[in-house]
C-alpha positions in Angstrom: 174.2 135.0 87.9 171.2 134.5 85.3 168.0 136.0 86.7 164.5 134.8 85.6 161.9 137.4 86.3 158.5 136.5 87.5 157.1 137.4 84.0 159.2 136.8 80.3 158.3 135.9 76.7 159.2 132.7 75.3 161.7 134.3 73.1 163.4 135.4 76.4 162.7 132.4 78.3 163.8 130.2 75.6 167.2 132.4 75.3 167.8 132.5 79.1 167.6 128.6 79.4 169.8 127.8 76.0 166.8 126.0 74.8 164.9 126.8 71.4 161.5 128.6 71.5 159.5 125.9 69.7 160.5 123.5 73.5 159.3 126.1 74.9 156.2 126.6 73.9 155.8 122.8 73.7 156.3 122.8 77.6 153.9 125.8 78.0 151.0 123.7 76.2 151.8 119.9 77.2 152.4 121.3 81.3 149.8 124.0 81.1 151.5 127.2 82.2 149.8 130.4 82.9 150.4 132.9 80.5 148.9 135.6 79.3 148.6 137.9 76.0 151.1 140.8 75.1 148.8 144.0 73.9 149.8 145.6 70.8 151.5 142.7 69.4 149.5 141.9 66.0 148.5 138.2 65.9 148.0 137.4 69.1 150.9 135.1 69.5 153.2 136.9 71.4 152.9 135.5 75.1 154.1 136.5 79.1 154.9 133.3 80.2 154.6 133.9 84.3 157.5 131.9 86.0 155.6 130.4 89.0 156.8 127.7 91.4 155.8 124.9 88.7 157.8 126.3 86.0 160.6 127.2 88.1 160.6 123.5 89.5 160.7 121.8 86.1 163.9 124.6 85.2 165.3 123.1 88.1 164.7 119.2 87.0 166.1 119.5 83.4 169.1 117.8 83.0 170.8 120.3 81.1 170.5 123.1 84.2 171.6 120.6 86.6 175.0 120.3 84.3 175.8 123.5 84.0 178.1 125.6 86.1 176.0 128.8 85.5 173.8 129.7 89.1 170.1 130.4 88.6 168.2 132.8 90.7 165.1 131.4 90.7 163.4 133.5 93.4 163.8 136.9 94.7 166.0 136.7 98.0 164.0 137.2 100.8 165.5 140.0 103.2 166.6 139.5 106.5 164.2 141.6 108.6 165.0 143.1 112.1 162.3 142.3 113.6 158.9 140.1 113.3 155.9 142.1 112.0 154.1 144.0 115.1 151.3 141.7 116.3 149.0 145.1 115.7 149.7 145.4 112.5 149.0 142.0 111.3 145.2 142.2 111.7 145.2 145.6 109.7 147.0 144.2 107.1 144.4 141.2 106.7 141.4 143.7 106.9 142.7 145.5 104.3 143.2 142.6 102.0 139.8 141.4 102.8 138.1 144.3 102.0 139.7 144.7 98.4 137.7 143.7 95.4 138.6 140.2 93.4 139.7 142.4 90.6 141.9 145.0 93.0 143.5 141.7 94.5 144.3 140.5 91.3 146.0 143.5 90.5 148.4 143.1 94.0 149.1 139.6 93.4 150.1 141.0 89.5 151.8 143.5 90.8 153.8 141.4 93.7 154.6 138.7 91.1 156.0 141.5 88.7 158.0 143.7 91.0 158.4 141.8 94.5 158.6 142.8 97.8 161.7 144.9 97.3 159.4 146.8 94.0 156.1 146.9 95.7 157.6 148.5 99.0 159.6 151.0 96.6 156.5 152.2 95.1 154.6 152.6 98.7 158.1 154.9 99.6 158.6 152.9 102.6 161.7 151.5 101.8 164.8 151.0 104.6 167.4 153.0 103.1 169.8 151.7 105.9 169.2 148.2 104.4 
């Protein structure tokens, strides 16, 4: 099963789908994806394309992924929790978001993007080992 990670260069991209990199980058300017610069690359060309919902949804519309036999994971696999999340700890979770700077959100929703739930939990410690 081919994986596309939340964040990949067009090089990788362009491999992944079977496609060549100039398509690529023609999609990324004529449908406006978000990418951003790689540091220490010289030239400034080098690219992370982010693989949102709107680049995921035209991978899925292109005629030559819905021909081939190959599945694409297009999202991480959300886990099958026990149990809902504890109505007290709902509220706290909000406050806590709310209270966070634009910049230190940014850097979660970076971060979630980049490592999903699975990563982000890892790196708390917090992770079910009986799961």
């Amino acid at each position: 099963m081919k994986t596309l990670r939340s964040k990949m260069t067009t090089e990788e991209l362009s491999l992944t789908l079977g496609m060549a990199k100039q398509t690529v980058n023609r999609w990324i300017r004529e449908k406006g994806w978000k990418t951003e610069r790689i540091n220490g690359v010289k030239g400034g060309r080098a690219r992370w394309v982010h693989v949102d919902a709107r680049v995921r949804e035209h991978i899925k519309s292109l005629p030559a992924m819905r021909l081939q036999q190959a599945v694409y994971q297009l999202e991480e696999t959300p886990p099958a929790y026990a149990r809902p999340v504890a109505p007290a700890l709902s509220p706290k979770i909000t406050d806590v978001l709310e209270k966070m700077t634009a910049s230190e959100q940014d850097h979660l929703e970076r971060l979630l993007l980049r490592e999903g739930i699975n990563g982000f939990l890892t790196r708390l410690g917090i992770v079910d080992v009986n799961a």
